[in-house]
C-alpha positions, 0 to 999 in steps of 0.5 A: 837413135836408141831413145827413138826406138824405144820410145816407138816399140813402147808406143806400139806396146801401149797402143796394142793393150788399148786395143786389146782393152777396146775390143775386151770392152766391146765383148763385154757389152755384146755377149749376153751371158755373165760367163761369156762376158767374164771371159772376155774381160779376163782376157782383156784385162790381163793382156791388155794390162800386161802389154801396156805396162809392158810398153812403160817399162821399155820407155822408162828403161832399166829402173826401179819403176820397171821393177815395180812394173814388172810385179805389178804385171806378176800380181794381175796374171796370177789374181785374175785367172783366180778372180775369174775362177771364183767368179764363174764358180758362184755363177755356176753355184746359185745360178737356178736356169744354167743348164737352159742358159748353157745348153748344159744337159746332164744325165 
């Protein structure tokens, strides 16, 4: 009964990232600006690797691949809120039509 369960609340864990990474995928291809598209892929990168990764460790169970899991999920939440970060940073730095493109008005 135990197995079922886990196998079930993994299934759910996995599902829930898909979709999370479906929809990320989906923003991505509909906004038209690079940082609105960036940020729809950071975020879905992040939570929807995060809860898929998330659902094998709870089917694999206590082992050393959950431990392997857990620092892999460890290594995407701190490398891609800098990726993004370094991203939008040289977006801004050599982008000539930013203020036009973001409605940006500087005084």
């Amino acid at each position: 009964m135990i197995e079922v369960i886990r196998a079930f609340i993994a299934a759910v864990c996995i599902l829930a990232g898909t979709a999370v990474m479906l929809v990320a995928a989906i923003g991505v291809n509909r906004f038209h600006y690079v940082l609105n598209r960036m940020h729809a892929a950071a975020l879905g990168d992040t939570l929807g690797i995060g809860l898929v990764l998330l659902g094998l460790m709870v089917h694999n169970g206590l082992t050393f691949v959950s431990l392997k899991l857990l620092l892999i999920i460890i290594f995407f939440w701190n490398a891609s809120p800098v990726c993004s970060h370094l991203i939008s940073n040289l977006e801004v730095q050599t982008n000539p039509d930013l203020e036009k493109e973001c409605e940006i008005h500087y005084e």
